[in-house]
C-alpha positions as CSV (number, residue, x, y, z in Angstrom):
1,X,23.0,79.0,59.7
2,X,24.8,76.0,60.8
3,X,24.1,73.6,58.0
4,X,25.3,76.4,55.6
5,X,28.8,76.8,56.7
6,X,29.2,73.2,56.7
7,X,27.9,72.5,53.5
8,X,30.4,75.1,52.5
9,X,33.2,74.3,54.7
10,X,32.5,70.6,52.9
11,X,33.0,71.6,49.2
12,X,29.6,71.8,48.7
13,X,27.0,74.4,46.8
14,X,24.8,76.3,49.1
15,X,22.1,79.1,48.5
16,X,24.6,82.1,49.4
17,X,28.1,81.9,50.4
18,X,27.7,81.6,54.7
19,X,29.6,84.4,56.1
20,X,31.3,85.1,59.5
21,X,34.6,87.9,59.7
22,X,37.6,87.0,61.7
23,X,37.9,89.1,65.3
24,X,33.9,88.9,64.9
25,X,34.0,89.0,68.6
26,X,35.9,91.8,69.8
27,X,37.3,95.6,69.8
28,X,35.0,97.2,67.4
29,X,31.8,97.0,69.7
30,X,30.9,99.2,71.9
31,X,29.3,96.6,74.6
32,X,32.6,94.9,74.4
33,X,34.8,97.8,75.2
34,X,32.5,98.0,78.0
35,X,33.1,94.7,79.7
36,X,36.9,95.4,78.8
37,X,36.6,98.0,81.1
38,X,36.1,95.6,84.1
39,X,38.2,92.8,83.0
40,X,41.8,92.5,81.7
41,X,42.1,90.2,78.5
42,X,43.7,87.7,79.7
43,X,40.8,87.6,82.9
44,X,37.6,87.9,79.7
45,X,39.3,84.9,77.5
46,X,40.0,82.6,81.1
47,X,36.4,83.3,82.4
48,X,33.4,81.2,80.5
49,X,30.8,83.4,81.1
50,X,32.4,86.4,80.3
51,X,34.0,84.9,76.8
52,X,30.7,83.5,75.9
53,X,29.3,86.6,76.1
54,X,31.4,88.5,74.0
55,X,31.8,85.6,71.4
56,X,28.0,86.0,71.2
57,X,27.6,89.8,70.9
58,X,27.8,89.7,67.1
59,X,25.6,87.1,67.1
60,X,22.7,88.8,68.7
61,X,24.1,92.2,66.5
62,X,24.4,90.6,63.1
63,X,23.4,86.7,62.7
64,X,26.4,85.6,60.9
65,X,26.5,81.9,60.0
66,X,29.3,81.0,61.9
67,X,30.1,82.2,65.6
68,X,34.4,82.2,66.8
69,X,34.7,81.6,70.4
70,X,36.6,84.5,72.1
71,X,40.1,83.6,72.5
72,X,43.7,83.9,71.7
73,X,46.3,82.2,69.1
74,X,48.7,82.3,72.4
75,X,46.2,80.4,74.7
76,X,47.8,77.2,74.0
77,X,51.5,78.6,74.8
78,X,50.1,78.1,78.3
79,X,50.2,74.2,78.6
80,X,54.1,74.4,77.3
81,X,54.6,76.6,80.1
82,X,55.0,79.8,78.2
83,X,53.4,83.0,79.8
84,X,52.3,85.9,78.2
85,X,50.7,89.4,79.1
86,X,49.1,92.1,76.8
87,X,50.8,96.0,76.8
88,X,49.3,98.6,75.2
89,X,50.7,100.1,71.6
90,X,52.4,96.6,72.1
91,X,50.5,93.8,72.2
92,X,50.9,90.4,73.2
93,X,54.6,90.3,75.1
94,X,56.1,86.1,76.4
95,X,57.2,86.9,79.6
96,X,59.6,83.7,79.0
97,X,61.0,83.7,75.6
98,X,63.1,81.3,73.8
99,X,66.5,82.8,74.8
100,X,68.6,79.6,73.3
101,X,68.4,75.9,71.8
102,X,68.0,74.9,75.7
103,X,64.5,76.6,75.8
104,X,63.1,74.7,72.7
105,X,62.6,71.2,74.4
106,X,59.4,71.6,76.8
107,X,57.3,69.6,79.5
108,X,53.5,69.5,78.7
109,X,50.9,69.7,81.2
110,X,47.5,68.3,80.0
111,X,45.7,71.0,77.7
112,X,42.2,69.6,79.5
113,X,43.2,70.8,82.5
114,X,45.0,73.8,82.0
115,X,42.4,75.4,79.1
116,X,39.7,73.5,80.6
117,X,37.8,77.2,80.7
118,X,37.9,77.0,76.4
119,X,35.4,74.1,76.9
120,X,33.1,75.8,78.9
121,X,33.1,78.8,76.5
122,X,32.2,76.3,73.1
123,X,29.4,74.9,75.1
124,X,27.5,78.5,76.2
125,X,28.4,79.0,72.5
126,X,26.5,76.2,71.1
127,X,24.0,76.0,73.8
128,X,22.7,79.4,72.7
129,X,22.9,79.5,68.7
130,X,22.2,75.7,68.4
131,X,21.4,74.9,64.6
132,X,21.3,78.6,63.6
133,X,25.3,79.1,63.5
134,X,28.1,76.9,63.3
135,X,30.5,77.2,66.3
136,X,34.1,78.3,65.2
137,X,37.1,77.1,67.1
138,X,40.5,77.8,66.5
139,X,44.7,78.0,67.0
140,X,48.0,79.7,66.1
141,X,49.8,77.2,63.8
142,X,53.2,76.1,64.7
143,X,55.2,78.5,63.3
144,X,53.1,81.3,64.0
145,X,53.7,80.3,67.7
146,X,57.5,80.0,67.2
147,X,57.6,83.2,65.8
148,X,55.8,85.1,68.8
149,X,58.0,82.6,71.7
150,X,61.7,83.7,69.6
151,X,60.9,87.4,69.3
152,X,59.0,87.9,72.8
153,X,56.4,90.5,70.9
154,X,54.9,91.3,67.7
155,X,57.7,92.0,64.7
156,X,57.6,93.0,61.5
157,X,59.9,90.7,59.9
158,X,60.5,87.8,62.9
159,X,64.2,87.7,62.4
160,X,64.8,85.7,65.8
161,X,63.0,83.0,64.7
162,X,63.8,82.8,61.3
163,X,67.8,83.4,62.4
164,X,67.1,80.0,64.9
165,X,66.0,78.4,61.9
166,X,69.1,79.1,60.5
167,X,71.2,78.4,62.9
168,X,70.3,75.9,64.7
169,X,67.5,74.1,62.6
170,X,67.2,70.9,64.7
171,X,66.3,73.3,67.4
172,X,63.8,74.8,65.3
173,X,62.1,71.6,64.2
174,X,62.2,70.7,67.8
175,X,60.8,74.2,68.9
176,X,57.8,73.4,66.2
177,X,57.0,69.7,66.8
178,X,56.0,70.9,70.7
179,X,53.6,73.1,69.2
180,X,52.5,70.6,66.7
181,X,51.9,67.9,69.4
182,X,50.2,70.6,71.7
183,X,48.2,71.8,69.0
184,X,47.1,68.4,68.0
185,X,45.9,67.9,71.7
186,X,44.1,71.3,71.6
187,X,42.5,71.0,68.4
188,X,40.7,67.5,69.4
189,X,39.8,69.1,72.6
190,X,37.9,72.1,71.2
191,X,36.3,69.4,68.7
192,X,35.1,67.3,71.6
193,X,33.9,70.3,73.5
194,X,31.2,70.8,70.5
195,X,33.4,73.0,68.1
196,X,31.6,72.1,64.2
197,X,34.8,73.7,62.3
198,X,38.9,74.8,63.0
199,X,40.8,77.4,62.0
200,X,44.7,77.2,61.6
201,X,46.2,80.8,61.6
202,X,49.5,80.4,60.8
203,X,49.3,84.2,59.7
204,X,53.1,84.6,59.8
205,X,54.2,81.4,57.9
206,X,54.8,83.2,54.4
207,X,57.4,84.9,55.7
208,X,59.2,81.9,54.9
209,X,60.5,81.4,51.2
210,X,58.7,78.7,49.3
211,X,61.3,76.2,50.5
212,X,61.9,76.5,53.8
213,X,57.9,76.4,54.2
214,X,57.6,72.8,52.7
215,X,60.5,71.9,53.9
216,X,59.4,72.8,57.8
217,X,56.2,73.9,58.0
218,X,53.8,72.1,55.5
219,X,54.0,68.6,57.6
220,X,53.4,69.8,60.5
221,X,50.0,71.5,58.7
222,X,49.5,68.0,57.3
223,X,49.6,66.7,60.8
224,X,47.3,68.9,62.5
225,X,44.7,68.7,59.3
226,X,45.1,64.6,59.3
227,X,44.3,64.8,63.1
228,X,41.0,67.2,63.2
229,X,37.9,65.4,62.5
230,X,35.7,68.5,61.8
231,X,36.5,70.8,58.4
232,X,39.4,72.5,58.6
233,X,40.2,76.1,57.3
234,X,44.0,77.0,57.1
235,X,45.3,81.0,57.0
236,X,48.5,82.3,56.3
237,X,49.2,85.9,54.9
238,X,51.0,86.9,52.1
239,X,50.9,83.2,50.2
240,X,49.2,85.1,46.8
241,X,52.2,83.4,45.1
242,X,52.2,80.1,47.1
243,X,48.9,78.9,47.4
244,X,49.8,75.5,45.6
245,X,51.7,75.2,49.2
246,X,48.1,75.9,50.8
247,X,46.3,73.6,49.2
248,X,48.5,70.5,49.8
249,X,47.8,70.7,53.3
250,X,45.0,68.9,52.8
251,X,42.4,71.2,54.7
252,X,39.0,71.8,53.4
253,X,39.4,75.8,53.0
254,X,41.9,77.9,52.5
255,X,41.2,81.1,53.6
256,X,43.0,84.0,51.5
257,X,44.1,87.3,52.0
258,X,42.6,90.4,50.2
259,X,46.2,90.4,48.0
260,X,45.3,87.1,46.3
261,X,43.6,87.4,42.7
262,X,40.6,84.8,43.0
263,X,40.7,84.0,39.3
264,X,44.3,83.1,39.8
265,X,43.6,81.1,42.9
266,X,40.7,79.5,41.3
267,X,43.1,78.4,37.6
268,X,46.1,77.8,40.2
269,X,44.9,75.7,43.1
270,X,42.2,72.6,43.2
271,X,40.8,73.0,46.7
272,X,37.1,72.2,48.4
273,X,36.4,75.6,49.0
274,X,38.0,79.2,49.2
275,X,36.9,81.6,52.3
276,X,37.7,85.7,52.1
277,X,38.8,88.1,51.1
278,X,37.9,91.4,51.5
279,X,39.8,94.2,52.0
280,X,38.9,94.8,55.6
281,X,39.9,98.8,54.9
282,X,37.2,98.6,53.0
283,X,34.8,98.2,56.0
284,X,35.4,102.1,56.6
285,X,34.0,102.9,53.2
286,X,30.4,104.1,52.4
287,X,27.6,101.1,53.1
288,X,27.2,101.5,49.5
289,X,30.5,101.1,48.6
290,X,30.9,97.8,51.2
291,X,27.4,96.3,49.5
292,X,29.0,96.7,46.2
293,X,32.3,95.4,46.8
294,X,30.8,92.5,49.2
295,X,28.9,91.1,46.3
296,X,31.8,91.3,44.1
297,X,33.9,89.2,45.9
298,X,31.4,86.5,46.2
299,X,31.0,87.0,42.4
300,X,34.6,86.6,41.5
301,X,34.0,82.9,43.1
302,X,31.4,82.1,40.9
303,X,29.5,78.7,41.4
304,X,32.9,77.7,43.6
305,X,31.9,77.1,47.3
306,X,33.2,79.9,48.9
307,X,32.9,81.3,52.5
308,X,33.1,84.6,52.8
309,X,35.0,86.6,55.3
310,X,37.6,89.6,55.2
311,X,41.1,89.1,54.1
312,X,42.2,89.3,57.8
313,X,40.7,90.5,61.0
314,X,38.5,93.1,60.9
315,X,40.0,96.8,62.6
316,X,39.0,97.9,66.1
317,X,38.3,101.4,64.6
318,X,35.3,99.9,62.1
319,X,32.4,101.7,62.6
320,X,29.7,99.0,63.7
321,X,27.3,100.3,61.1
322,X,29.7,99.3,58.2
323,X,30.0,95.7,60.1
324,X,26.6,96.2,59.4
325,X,26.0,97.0,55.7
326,X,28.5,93.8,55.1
327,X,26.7,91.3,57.0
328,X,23.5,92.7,55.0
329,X,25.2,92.6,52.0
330,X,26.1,89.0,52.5
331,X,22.9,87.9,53.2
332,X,20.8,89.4,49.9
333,X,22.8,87.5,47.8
334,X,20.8,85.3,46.0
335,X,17.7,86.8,47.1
């Protein structure tokens, strides 16, 4: 329920550890695949009614405690004048990429009017769960974004934006203070639209060494945590031997990755509260198998508020009925 996950997003104790799984709303349902079938991505996360309903179909399946509106990391690239499509056996593809240090600088049209379709989403949201879930917004962090603008698709190791950050490193502190302003705007406009918690993925910001992340990234993350006025929850991948760089963002959760030892996270870091981190391969296991290592993980926390949630985004091939045994597993704890 709603007061759960914000008692927990909060740093306080609660009577189970609320639970929610990142892409809750999306490829692994049947009834979504069916809508996808009329409507193009790009068309289901621009229309309200039809993101609404999709954010909601695992609320109707599963009552998890928090609900993530259907959307994109890359929504916000739209406002900067960035435009993207989806390929298959791709994924997301800029049809505009950063090409040089003269694409870095940008004009800004107002997020309000350009996303005004994400406000319309939170509010079917909310006016359906009401106190029973917490509405979940969400954005790409800076250098997340950077990466995606540099490369044009998905990489493996990001080299174009990591070699503009060598290069030319005003460029890139340029290229990331647009998407920290931008996200700054978008962030307070999902918040005003009725959104009760953020979360920051900046999943690719651990490929940068130690250094260059506090060096570049961690004030910007300061920035946008400063800025929100809801409880924030900050992901990045591949940080198991970073999280002291986590933590002094300042958010209220840091959300880890099923590579992160929680005993070490818990002696290492002093944070509010922890969300994860299941395996989400796990999801294709036996139910008995996911019950057993659900409760686990919430064990390993102990009596330290803890949200739980998969280590990343859970895989469009999951059968539902695994989704399933977690979200039950979740919810005996403590019974």
């Amino acid at each position: 329920m709603r007061s759960r996950f914000l008692k927990a997003a909060r740093g306080k104790q609660t009577d189970r550890p609320p639970v929610w799984m990142m892409r809750q709303a999306g490829r692994y349902l049947p009834e979504y695949r069916e809508i996808r079938e009329e409507y193009s991505f790009l068309e289901a996360i621009s229309t309200p009614d039809i993101a609404a309903e999709i954010s909601l179909q695992p609320w109707h399946r599963f009552k998890p405690d928090g609900v993530v509106m259907y959307s994109d990391i890359l929504t916000v690239l739209e406002p900067l004048g960035f435009s993207y499509h989806l390929e298959s056996g791709v994924g997301p593809v800029i049809e505009n990429p950063v090409t040089s240090t003269d694409d870095v600088s940008r004009s800004r049209s107002d997020v309000s009017d350009e996303l005004w379709y994400v406000a319309e989403i939170i509010d079917r949201i909310e006016s359906t769960v009401g106190k029973q879930a917490a509405v979940i917004g969400f954005a790409g962090g800076p250098f997340t974004l950077a990466a995606y603008v540099c490369e044009g698709m998905p990489s493996r190791t990001f080299m174009d934006v990591r070699r503009l950050r060598a290069e030319h490193p005003t460029a890139f502190e340029t290229l990331l203070d647009e998407f920290t302003d931008v996200l700054v705007e978008y962030i307070a406009f999902q918040t005003d639209s009725g959104a009760d918690v953020i979360q920051l993925f900046d999943t690719y910001a651990g490929l940068l060494s130690p250094t260059d992340y506090r060096k570049f990234i961690l004030p910007r993350h300061q920035r946008i945590v400063n800025q929100t006025d809801v409880p924030t929850i900050v992901f990045a991948r591949n940080m198991s031997g970073n999280l002291d760089l986590l933590a002094e963002t300042g958010a209220d959760v840091i959300s880890l990755d099923w590579t992160v030892d929680v005993q070490q996270a818990l002696q290492q870091i002093d944070v509010p509260t922890f969300q994860g981190n299941l395996d989400p391969a796990l999801l294709y296991g036996e139910p008995d198998t996911i019950h057993e290592r659900t409760q686990s993980v919430v064990g390993e926390f102990g009596e330290h508020p803890h949200i739980l949630n998969l280590g990343h985004g859970v895989d469009r091939n999951t059968p539902v009925e695994n989704v399933e045994a977690f979200f039950d597993a979740a919810k005996s704890i403590g019974e």
